[in-house]
N, CA, C and O atoms as a GROMACS GRO file, in nm:
protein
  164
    1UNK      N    1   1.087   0.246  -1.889
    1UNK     CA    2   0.994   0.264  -1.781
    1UNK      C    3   0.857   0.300  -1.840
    1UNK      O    4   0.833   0.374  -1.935
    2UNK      N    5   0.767   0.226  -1.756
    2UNK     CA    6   0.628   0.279  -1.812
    2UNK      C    7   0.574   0.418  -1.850
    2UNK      O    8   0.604   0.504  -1.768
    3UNK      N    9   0.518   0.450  -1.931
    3UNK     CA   10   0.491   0.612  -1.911
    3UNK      C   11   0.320   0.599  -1.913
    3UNK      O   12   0.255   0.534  -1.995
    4UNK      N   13   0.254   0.700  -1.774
    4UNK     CA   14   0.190   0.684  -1.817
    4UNK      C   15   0.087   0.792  -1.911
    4UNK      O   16   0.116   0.900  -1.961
    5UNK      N   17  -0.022   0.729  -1.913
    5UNK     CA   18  -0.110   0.827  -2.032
    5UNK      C   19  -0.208   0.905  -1.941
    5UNK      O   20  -0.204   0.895  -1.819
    6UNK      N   21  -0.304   0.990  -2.014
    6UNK     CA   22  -0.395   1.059  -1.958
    6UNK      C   23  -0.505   0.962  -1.909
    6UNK      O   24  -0.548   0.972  -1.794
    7UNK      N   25  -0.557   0.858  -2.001
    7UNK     CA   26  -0.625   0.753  -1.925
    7UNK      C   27  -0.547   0.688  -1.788
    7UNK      O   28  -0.606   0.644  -1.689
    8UNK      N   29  -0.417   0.693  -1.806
    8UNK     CA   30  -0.403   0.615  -1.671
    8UNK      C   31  -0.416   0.687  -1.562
    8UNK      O   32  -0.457   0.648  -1.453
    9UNK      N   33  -0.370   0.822  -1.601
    9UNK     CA   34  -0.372   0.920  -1.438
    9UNK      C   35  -0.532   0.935  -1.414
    9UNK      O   36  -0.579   0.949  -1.302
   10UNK      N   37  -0.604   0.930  -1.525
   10UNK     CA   38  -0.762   0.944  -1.486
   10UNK      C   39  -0.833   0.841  -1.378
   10UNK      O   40  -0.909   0.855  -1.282
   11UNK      N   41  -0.757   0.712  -1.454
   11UNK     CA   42  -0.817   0.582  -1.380
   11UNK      C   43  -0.780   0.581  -1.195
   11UNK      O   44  -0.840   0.546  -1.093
   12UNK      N   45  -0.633   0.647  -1.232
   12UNK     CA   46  -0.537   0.636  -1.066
   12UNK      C   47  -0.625   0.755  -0.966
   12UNK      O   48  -0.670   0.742  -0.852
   13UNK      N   49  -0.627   0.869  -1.057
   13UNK     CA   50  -0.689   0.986  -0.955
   13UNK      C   51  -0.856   0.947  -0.957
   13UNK      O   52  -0.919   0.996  -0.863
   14UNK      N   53  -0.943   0.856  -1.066
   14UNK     CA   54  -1.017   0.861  -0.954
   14UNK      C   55  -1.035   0.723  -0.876
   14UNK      O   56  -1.134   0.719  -0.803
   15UNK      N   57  -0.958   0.615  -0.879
   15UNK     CA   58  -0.888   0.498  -0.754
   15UNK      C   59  -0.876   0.592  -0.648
   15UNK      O   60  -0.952   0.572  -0.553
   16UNK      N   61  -0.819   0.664  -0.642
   16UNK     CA   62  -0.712   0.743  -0.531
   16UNK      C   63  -0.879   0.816  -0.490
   16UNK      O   64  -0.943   0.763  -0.400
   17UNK      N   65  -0.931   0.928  -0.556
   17UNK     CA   66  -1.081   0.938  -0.482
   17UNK      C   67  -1.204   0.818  -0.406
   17UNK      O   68  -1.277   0.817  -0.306
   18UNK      N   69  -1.181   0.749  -0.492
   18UNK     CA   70  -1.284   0.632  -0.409
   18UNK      C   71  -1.205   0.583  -0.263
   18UNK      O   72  -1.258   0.580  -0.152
   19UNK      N   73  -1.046   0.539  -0.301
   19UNK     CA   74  -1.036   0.509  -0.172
   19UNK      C   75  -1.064   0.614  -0.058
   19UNK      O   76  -1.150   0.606   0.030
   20UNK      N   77  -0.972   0.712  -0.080
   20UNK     CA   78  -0.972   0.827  -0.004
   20UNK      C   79  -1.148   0.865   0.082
   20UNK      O   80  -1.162   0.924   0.189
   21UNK      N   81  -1.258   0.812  -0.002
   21UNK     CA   82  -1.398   0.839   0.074
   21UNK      C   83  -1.352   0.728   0.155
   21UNK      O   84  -1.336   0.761   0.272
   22UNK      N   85  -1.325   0.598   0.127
   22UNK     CA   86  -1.341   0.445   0.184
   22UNK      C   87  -1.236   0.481   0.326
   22UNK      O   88  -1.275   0.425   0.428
   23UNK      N   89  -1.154   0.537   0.337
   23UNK     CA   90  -1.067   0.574   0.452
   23UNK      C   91  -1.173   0.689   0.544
   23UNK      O   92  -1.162   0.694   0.666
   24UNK      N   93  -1.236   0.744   0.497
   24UNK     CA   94  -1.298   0.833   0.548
   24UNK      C   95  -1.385   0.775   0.664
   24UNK      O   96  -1.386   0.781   0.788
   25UNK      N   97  -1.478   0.700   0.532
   25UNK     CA   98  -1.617   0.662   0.591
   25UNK      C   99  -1.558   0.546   0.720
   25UNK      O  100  -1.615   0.509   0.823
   26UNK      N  101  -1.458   0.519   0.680
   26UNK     CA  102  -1.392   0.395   0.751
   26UNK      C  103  -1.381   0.467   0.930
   26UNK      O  104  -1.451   0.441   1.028
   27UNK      N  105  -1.265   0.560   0.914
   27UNK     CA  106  -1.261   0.661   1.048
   27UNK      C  107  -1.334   0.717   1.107
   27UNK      O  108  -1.332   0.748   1.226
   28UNK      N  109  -1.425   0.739   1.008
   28UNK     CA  110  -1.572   0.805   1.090
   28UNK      C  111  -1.692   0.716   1.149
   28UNK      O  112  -1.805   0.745   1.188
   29UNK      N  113  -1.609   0.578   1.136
   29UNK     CA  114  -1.667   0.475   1.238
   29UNK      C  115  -1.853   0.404   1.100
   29UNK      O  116  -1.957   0.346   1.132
   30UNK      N  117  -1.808   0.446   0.981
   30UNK     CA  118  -1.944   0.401   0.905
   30UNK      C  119  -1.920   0.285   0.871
   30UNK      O  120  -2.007   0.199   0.856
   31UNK      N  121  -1.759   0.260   0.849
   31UNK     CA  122  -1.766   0.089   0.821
   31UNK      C  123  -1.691  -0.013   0.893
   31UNK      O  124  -1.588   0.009   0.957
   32UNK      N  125  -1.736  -0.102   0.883
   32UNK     CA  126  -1.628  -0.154   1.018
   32UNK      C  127  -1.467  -0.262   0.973
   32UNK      O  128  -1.421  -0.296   0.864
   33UNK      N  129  -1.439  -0.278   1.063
   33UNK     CA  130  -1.283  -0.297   0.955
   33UNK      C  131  -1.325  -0.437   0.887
   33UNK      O  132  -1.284  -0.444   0.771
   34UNK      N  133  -1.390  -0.541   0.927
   34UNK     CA  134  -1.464  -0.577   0.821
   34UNK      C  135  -1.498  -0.608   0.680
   34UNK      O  136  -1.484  -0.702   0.603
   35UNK      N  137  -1.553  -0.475   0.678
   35UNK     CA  138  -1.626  -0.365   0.570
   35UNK      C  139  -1.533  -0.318   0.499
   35UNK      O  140  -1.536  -0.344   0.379
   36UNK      N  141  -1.421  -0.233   0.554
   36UNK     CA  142  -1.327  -0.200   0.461
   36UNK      C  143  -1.170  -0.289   0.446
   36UNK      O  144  -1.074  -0.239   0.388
   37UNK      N  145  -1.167  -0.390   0.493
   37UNK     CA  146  -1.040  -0.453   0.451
   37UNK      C  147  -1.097  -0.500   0.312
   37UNK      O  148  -1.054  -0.426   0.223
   38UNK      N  149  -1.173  -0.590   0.269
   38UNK     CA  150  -1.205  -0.596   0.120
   38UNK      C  151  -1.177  -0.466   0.028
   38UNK      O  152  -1.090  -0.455  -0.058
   39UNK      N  153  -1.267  -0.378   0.068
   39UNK     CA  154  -1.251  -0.223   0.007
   39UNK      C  155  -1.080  -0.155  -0.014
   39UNK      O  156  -1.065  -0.053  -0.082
   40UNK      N  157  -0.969  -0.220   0.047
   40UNK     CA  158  -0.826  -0.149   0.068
   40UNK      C  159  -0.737  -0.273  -0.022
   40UNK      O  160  -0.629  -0.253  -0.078
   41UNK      N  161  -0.788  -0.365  -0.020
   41UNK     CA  162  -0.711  -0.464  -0.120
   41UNK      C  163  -0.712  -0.443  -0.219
   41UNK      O  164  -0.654  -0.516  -0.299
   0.00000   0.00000   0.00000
């Protein structure tokens, strides 16, 4: 099984931050679904 490294959890946690704004800004009506279906793929 893969293991991963400190680069990978770096890369995932900050993926996992960018989306996490992109869900945000998304609910709070800033982008429109649109806007964020590209952004969630």
């Amino acid at each position: 099984m893969y293991q991963y490294d400190d680069y990978d959890r770096a890369l995932v946690t900050e993926r996992v931050a960018q989306f996490r704004d992109q869900v945000e800004r998304y609910q709070a009506g800033q982008l429109s679904e649109d806007e964020f279906l590209p952004l969630r793929l």
